[in-house]
N, C-alpha and C positions, 0 to 999 in steps of 0.2 A: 461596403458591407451590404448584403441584401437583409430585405427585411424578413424573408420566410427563405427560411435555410431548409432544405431537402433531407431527407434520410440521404448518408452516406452509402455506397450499395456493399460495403463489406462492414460489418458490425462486431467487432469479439467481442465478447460479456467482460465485464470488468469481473475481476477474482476477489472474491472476500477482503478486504483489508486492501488491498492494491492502494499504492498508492494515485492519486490526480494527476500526475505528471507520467509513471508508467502507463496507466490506462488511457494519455491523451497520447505518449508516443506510440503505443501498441494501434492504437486508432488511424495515425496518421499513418505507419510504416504499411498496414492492412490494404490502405486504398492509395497507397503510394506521393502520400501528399507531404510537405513537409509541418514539422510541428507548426513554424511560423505561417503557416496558410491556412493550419486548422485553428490555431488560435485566433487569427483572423475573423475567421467564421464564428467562431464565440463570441466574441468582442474585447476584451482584455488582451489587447497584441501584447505578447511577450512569448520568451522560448523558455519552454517548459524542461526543464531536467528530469529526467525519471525518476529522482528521489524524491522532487519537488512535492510538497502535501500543502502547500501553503494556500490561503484563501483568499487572504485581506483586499485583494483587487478584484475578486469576483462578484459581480452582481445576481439578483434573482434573475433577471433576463438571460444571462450567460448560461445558468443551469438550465433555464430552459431550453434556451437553444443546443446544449447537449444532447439532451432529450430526447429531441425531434430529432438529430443527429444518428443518434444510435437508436431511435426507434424503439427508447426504452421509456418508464414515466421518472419523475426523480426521485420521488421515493423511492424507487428502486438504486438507482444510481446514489442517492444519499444510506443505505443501508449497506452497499458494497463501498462505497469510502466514505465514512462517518464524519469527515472531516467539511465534506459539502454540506451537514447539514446544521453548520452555524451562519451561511453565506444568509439567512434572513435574519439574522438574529447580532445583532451588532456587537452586545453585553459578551455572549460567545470568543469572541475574538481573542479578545483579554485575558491572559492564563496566568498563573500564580503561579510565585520563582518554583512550587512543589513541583507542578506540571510540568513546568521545563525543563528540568531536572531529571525529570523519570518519565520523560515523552519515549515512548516507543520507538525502537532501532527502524533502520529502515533497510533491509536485508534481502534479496532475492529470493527468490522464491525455489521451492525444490523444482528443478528443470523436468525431473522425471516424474514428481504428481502433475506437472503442467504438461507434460505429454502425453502421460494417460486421460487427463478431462481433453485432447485437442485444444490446449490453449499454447499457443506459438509466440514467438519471441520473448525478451527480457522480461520478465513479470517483477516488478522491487513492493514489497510488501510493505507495512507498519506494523512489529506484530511487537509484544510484550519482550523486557531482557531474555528471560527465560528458555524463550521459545528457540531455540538454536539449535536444533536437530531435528530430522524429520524419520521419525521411529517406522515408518511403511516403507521408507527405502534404506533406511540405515546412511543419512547422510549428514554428513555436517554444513550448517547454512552462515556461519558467523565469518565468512571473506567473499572476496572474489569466485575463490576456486570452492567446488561443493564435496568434499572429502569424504569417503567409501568409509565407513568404520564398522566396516567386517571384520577388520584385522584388529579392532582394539575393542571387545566385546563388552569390556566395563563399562563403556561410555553410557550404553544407552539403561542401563538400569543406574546407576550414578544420576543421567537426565530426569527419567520418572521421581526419582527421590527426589533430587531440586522439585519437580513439580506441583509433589504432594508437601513440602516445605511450605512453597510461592502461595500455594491454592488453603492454608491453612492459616498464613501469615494474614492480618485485620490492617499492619500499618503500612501507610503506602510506602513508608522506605525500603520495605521488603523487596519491592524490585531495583529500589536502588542500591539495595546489599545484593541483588544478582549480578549488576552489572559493573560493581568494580572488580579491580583485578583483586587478589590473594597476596599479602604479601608473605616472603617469608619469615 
């Protein structure tokens, strides 16, 4: 491992919420390197999953060598995945069975707002239960496949109304009432 790592020469910005593991394979596939070469270069050798959001083996060195990586400061890189900014803070780490319970989905990103900003390949988010539609393209984000709901007009004012439910509800099981199923 060297001691002063280089800006990488192709850089894509991480996206809001992204998660660590999308935005280190988006990083690698860009400059054609493999995850396991770019984690390398961090220091925490292991292979990152694009769901991956996880911390606990990263050090304050690691982010910084991100950093200089992408040519960004970390604060910035910690305000696009919130999740880097418990890596100084050890207390952080530690979540309460609430927290796990109602951790944030980790879902792909609408392909077509990520091709309007110019951002290319799999982008996998962290976003709230809730969030499962994307009302500017009319699509649905809760699989694999990102589904057109032109054809089923109710959905997206039925979504706003969950919203304004989600955004009005104080207790946190509110989002844990979005994301279980209905039974009948």
């Amino acid at each position: 491992m060297t001691d002063r790592p280089r800006p990488l020469p192709l850089t894509p910005p991480p996206v809001h919420h992204e998660t660590i593991g999308s935005h280190l394979n988006r990083l690698a596939d860009a400059n054609h390197l493999t995850i396991g070469y770019l984690s390398h270069l961090l220091g925490p050798s292991r292979q990152h999953r694009r769901v991956d959001n996880r911390v606990g083996y990263w050090t304050p060195d690691a982010l910084r060598r991100l950093a200089t990586l992408t040519g960004r400061n970390p604060s910035s890189l910690v305000h696009a995945m919130p999740p880097l900014g418990s890596i100084s803070d050890p207390l952080r780490h530690h979540r309460s069975a609430t927290e796990e319970v109602i951790e944030p989905r980790r879902r792909p990103a609408c392909r077509l707002r990520m091709a309007r900003w110019h951002v290319h390949g799999l982008v996998v988010r962290s976003t709230p239960h809730h969030e499962g539609v994307c009302h500017r393209h009319s699509r649905r984000l809760l699989g694999t496949e990102q589904h057109d709901l032109t054809l089923l007009p109710e959905v997206l004012p039925a979504n706003l109304q969950h919203h304004r439910i989600v955004r009005r509800g104080a207790h946190p099981f509110t989002e844990l009432a979005s994301s279980t199923p209905a039974t009948a």
